[in-house]
N, C-alpha and C positions, 0 to 999 in steps of 0.2 A: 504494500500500500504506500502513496506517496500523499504528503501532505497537504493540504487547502484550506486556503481561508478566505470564507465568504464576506462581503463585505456590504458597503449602503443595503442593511435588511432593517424591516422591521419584523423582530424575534420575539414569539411568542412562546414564551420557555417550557408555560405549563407547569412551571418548579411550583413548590408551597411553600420554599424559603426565595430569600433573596440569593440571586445567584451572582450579582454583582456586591460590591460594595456602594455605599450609600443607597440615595431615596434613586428608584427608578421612576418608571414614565414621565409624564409631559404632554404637550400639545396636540391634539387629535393630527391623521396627515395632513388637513386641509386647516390647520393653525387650530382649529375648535378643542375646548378642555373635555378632557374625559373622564378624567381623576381615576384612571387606570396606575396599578401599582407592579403591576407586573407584565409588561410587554415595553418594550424600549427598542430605537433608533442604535444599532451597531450591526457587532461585527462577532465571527467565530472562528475557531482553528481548529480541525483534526490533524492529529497527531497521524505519525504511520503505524501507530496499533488499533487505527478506525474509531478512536473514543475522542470524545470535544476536550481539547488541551488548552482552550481557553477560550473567555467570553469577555465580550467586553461592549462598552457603549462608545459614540462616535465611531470615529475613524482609527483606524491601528496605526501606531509608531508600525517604522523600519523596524523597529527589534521586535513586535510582535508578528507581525506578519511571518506565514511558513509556508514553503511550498508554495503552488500553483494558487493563483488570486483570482475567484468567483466573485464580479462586480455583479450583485442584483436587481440595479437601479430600485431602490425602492421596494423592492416585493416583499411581501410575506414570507418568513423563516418560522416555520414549526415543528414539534414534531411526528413523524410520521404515525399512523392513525395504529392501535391497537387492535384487532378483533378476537375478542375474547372467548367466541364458540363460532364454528367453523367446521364448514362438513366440503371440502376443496374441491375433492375426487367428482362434485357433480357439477364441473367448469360447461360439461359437454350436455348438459338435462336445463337448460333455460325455459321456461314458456310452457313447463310439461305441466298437464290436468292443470290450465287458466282459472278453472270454476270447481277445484276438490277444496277444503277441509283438511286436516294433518292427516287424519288415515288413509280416505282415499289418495291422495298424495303419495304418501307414503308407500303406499302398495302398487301404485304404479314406475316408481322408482325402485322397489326390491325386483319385481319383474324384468324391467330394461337390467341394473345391475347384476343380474342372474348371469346375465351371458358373460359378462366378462370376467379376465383374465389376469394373470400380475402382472403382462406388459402393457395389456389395454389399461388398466387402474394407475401405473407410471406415468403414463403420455395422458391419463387424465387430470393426475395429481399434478403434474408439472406444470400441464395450461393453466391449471387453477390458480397456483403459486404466480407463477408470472403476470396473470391478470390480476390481481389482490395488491402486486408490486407497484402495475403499472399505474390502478389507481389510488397509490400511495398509502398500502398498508403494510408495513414494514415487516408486524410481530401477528402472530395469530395462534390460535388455541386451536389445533387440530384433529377433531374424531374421525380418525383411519377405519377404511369399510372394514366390518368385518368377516372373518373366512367364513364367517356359515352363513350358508345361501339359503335363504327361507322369506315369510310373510307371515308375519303379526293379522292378526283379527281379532279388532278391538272387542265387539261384541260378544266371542267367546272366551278372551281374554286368552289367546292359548296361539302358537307360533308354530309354524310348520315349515320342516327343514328337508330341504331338498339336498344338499351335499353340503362339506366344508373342503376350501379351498386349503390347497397348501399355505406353511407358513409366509414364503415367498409373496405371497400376495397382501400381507402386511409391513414386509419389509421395502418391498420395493415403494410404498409410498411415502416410508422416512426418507427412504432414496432421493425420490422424485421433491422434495421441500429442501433437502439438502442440495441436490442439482441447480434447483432456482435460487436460493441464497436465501433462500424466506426464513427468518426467524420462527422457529416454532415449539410450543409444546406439543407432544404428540400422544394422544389420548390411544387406548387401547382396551378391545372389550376383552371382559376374562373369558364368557361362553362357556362357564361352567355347566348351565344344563345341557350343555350337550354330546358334551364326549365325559369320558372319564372325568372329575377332578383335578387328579394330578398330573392328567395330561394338558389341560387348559391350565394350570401354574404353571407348569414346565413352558408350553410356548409364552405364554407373559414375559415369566423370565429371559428368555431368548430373544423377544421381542425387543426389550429394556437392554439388554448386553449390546443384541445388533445396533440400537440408536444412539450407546457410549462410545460403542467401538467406531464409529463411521461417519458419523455427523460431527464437524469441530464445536469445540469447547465453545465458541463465538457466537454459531447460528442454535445450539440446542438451549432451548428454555427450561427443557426437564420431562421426565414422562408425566403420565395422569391415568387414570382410571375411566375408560368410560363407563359411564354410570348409568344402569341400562335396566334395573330394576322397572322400570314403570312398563317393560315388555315382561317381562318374569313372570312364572307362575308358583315360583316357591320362595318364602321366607330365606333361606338360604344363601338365595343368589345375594342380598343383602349383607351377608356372613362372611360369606366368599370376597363380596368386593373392598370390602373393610379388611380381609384380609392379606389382599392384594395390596393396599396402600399403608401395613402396618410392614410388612417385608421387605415392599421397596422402599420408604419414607415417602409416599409423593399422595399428593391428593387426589381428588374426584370430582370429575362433574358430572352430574346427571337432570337427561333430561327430565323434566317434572313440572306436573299442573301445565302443561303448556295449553291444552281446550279443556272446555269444556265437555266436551264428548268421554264418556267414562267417566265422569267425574269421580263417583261415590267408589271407584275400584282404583285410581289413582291415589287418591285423598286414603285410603287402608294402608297402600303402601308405602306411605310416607312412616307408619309406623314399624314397617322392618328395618329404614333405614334407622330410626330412631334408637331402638332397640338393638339393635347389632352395634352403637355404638360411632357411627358414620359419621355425624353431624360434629363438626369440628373445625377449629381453621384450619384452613385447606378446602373444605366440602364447598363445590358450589351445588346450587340449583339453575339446569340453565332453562332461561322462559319464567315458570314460576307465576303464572299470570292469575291462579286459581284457587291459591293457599285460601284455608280458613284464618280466622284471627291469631289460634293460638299456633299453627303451625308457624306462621312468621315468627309470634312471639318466639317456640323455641327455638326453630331456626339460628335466629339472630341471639338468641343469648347462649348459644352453645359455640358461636365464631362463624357459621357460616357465612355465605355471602350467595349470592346470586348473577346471573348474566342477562342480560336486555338484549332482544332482537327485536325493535320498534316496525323493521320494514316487515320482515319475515312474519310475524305476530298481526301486521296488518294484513297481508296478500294472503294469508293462509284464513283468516277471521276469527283468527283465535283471542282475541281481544287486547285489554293493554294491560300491563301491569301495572299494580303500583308504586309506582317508583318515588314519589314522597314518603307513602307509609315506611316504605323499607328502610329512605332514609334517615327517616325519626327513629328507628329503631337500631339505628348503626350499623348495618347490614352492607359489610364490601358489596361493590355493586362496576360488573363489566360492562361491555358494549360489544355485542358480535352482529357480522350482516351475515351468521347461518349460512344457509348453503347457497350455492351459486343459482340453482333450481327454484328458488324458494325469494330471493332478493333479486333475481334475473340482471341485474347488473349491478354488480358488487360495488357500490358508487357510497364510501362512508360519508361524506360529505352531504347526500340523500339521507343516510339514513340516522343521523344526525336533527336534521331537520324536521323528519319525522317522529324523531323521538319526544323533539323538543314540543312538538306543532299538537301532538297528539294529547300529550301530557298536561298542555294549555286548555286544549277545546275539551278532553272529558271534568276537567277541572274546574273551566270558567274563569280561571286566571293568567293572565299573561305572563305573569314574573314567576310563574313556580317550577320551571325550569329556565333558568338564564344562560345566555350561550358561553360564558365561560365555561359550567358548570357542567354543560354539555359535550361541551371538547373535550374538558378533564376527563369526563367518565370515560369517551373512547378512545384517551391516552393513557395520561397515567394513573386514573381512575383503573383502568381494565389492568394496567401492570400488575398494581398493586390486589388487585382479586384473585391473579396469579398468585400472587405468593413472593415473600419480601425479597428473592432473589430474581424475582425478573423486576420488582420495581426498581433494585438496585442498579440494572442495568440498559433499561430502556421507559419511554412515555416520559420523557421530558426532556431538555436540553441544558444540561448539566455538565459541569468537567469532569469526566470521572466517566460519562455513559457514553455510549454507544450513540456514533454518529449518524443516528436513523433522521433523518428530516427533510422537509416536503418547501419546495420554492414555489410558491403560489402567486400570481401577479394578479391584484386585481384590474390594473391596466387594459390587460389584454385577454380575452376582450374588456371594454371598460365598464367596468360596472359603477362607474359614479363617483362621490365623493364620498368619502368616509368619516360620520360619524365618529362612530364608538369602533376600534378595532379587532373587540372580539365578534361581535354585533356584524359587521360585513365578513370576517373569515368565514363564519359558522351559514350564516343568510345569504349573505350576497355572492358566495364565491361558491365553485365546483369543479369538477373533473374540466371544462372549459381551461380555467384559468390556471389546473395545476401544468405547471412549467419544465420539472423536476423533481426527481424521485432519487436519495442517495441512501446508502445501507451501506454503515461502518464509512463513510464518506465519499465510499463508491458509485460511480452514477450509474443505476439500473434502469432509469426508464429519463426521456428527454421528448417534450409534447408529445406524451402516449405511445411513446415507440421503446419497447424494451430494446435493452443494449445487447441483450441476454441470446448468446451465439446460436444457443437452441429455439428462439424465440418461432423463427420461422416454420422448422420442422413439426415445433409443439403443437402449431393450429394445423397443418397440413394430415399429422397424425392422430389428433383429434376427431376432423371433420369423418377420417378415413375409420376408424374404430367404432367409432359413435352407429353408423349404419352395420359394421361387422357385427357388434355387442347386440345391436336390435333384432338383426336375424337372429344371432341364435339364440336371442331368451324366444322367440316367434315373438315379442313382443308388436304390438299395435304401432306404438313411436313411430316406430321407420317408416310408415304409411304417412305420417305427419311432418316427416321433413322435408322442408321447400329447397334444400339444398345442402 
């Protein structure tokens, strides 16, 4: 890595200390007062170990300047967006069941998924990774498919499996996140009901080796548990995943309450997790849109935390969460755009807005989510729901972290005068105005165009699998693509 130092930015650190010395902010860009205390007119350097080696306001002396000089005329310096639950592998499933609900969804996506393979799930996981990049998501929270090929039905609460895939088809997707440079946790199911026990430990384990052994110390955020209980039909599986996160040290996320649909057989299982012991820092819930009262209360007083998918929650109809109540009750709290299938364009800056727009209108109040407050969550809000070592290393622009950050111009196109400066990042701007994409100070993506050598082949092999994977599940899909 060689050095950079970006320069005329306005930086939005996202930190919750002062990352300069003395009082920051000042003048809105258009002269107008903001009484902003944390975003400021300067300048930054990475180091060549890709971490921010310094930060500073105005213009750099000759002796701080390093390496190669990124003039920004004025743009926007952030950092790059967090997503905190993330299902990647479905880059290539956009626009699928327009008018389903999570199950039927859901069951149309195990079907297509059927047919594929560990090299088709690479070349899927890889496009994902690279689009997530391209539109400025640095770090993500990753649920890898699982080998066992089957369909849930909600209504007999009971899952039917049609084969499991070799380990290989777990592995090649840490592969595939590693290949694109995407920072990632990388979630993994135990699948204890369905083979042996100790056979479903043993591949966990092997799962967790292959992701120390392969993936640099840099780009891995840690493993995780996916947390899968709310398809289960035995107490157990609850037992089992608690036991999985007591072995390796790493946490869980599980989806949960995400519809209404099943509610009253959801809402039971929240007591195996309870009871096995799960609920802990570390534990999230992702979605969570459905809790009763006391289930948040234990939740939250046992260290849990939760994850927000605003778009994904909207285009499915699964409703909103409450994201006030949770955060009266101190509840970590991430930001994920879910699956690529489910947010059809993984656009955070969208689903941002949504969060915020949604949270306003079922509320009646304009100020009960603020756009600071909204970025935070899907930066270093979501780090920190991770778990203190990813916040220690990423979702803010700090000397010490990881040079992940996003050049946004609101110039071009122009979107006006600026106000309030968090108030147009979060409102006014989008994938239009982002300029640049850096990860560890590297530049990965420049006006929506990855840099990423595999970039070209990724969509080529995409397009070409996508119709392969639909024959052979006989799935419907491939009737439905226009190209």
């Amino acid at each position: 890595m060689t050095e950079l130092t970006v320069v005329d930015a306005v930086i939005l650190p996202m930190a919750d200390r002062p990352v300069l010395d003395g009082p920051l902010g000042g003048p809105g860009l258009d002269g107008q007062a903001t009484g902003s205390a944390d975003w400021f007119r300067g300048w930054l350097r990475v180091g060549d170990d890709g971490r921010i080696a310094a930060i500073g306001e105005g213009t750099p002396t000759a002796d701080e300047i390093g390496g190669e000089v990124l003039d920004v005329h004025g743009a926007f310096v952030a950092p790059g967006f967090i997503s905190a639950h993330s299902h990647i592998f479905t880059s290539g499933m956009r626009g699928m069941t327009p008018g389903d609900s999570l199950y039927g969804w859901v069951g149309e996506q195990s079907t297509f998924i059927s047919g594929a393979d560990s090299d088709d799930i690479y070349w899927f996981t890889l496009h994902g990774c690279l689009d997530f990049l391209g539109n400025g998501v640095t770090s993500a929270y990753n649920f890898t498919d699982s080998r066992v090929v089957g369909k849930y039905d909600a209504e007999s609460d009971t899952r039917e499996i049609y084969a499991i895939r070799p380990e290989e088809y777990l592995h090649r997707q840490i592969d595939a996140a590693r290949d694109a440079g995407l920072r990632t946790m990388n979630a993994l199911r135990l699948d204890s009901e369905f083979q042996p026990a100790e056979e479903a430990f043993a591949v966990f384990a092997r799962a967790v080796a292959h992701l120390k052994r392969s993936v640099p110390a840099e780009l891995d955020l840690g493993a995780s548990v996916f947390g899968a209980v709310q398809w289960s039909a035995s107490e157990q599986a609850a037992r089992d995943e608690v036991a999985a996160m007591d072995a390796h040290g790493i946490g869980n996320q599980a989806h949960f309450l995400e519809t209404s649909e099943a509610l009253d057989q959801q809402r039971e299982k929240f007591r195996w997790y309870e009871e096995a012991g799960a609920l802990r820092p570390g534990f999230l819930f992702g979605h969570f849109v459905h809790p009763d009262s006391s289930m948040s209360r234990v939740a939250a007083e046992k260290g849990a935390g939760m994850v927000w998918q605003p778009t994904s929650n909207g285009r499915l109809g699964s409703g909103v969460a409450d994201i006030p109540h949770y955060r009266s009750l101190g509840m970590p709290i991430g930001v994920g755009l879910d699956d690529q299938s489910c947010t059809d364009v993984s656009d955070p800056f969208q689903n941002l807005r949504i969060g915020a727009y949604t949270q306003r209108a079922v509320n009646q109040d304009a100020s009960i989510v603020m756009p600071r407050e909204m970025l935070r969550m899907h930066t270093l809000g979501s780090a920190e729901a991770l778990g203190p070592q990813v916040a220690a290393a990423v979702g803010s622009l700090e000397v010490g972290k990881f040079a992940d950050f996003l050049v946004v111009d609101p110039a071009s196109p122009d979107t006006g005068p600026v106000w309030d400066v968090f108030a147009h990042y979060a409102f006014a701007c989008g994938l239009r105005n982002l300029k640049k994409v850096f990860v560890g100070g590297e530049l990965v993506s420049s006006e929506g165009v990855s840099t990423h050598p595999l970039a070209a082949r990724a969509s080529t092999e995409l397009h070409a699998r996508v119709r392969e994977v639909a024959s052979r599940a006989a799935s419907r899909s491939v009737e439905r693509l226009a190209w």
